[in-house]
C-alpha positions, 0 to 999 in steps of 0.5 A: 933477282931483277933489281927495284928499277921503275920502269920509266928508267929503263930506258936510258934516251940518247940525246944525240943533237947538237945544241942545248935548245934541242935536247931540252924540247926533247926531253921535255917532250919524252920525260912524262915517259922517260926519266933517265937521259944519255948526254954524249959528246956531242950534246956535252961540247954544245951545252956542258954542264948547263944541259946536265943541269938542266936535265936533272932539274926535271927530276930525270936521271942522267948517264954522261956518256964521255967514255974517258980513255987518258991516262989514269991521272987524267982520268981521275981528274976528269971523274972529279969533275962530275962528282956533286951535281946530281949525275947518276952513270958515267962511262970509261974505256980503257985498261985496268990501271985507267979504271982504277983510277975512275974508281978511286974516289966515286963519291955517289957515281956509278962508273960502267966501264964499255967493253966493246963498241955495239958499232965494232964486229969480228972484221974490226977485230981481224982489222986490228990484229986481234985473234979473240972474238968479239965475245971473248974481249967483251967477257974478259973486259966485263971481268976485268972491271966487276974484279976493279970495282966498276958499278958495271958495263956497257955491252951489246945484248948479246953478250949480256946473258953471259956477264950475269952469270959471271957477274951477279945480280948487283952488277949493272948492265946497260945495253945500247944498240937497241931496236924495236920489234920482236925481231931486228935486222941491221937496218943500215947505220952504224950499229952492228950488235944489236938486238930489241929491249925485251931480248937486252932484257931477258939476257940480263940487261938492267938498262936499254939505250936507244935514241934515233929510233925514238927521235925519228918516230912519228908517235915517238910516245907510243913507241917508248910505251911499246918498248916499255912493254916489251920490257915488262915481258922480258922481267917476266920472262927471266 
């Protein structure tokens, strides 16, 4: 069962820019469309709390996409510190006792903890040592943190359909590396995982996100509508 999510949450826009005058003429100009945002480090270091507010105040949604990795204390710390000001999803990479932490004290935040990078492929997996595949550390992970007590994940779509079988339908999947179109190939940046929002959705995903495509459109509106409706299709599909 999919959960009672309005459409215009689905998709979660990456600001990905570097000031906070820029991501406010952005938002202002998709949030008739979009109601749920992704601040980054890079938007964080150049506008901190003032954008998040900024962005709230409009009556959106807001994941802060920090992916806190310190030590479990630090990490604590750095949760309570988003804790009462109106933001929705935060993330967190790193092992068990470090997402422990992160949960301890949610107090109304949903903590996604990120498996593996959409950015990250099997080379990067042999380059590190490891034996697994992608999918196998991306599995592991995503148990891992469902069995901590994370309010979900963050995973390629490709990976998706398989943590909703071993998760249940509460558990949150938000898909990043997302590209329009009935059929997607690498279109050169730095994305490796990737896949359209009605296949993230079909596979399970609750939340698509994706920024440069949207950003670099010349009728960005009619793009997210398209998207929208391809994710329509994919409820429909599941």
């Amino acid at each position: 069962m999919s959960k009672n999510i309005p459409l215009n949450e689905r998709i979660i826009f990456a600001l990905d820019v570097s000031s906070h005058d820029e991501a406010m003429k952005l938002v202002k100009k998709l949030d008739g469309d979009i109601k749920f945002f992704k601040v980054g480090l890079q938007l964080f270091l150049a506008g901190w709390f003032p954008t998040i507010e900024a962005i709230i105040a409009r009556g959106n949604k807001v994941m802060v996409d920090l992916k806190f990795f310190d030590i479990p204390e630090t990490v604590r710390l750095a949760v309570d510190q988003l804790k009462n000001r109106g933001i929705t999803f935060v993330t967190v990479h790193g092992n068990d006792p470090i997402l422990k932490a992160a949960t301890q004290d949610k107090n109304g935040l949903k903590i996604l903890a990120i498996t593996v990078l959409t950015s990250f492929g099997e080379n990067d997996m042999k380059e590190m040592g490891m034996s697994g595949s992608v999918r196998d550390l991306v599995l592991l992970r995503s148990k891992k943190a469902l069995e901590i007590g994370c309010d979900g994940v963050v995973s390629s779509a490709l990976e998706a359909e398989e943590i909703r079988k071993e998760s249940g339908s509460d558990f949150l999947i938000v898909t990043p590396g997302i590209r329009p179109g009935v059929n997607v190939e690498d279109d050169g940046d730095d994305q490796k995982r990737i896949a359209t929002a009605r296949e993230a959705i079909i596979n399970g995903a609750d939340h698509v996100v994706i920024g440069r495509p949207i950003r670099n459109s010349d009728d960005p509106i009619s793009l997210i509508r398209g998207l929208q409706r391809e994710i329509k299709e994919g409820l429909a599909e599941r």
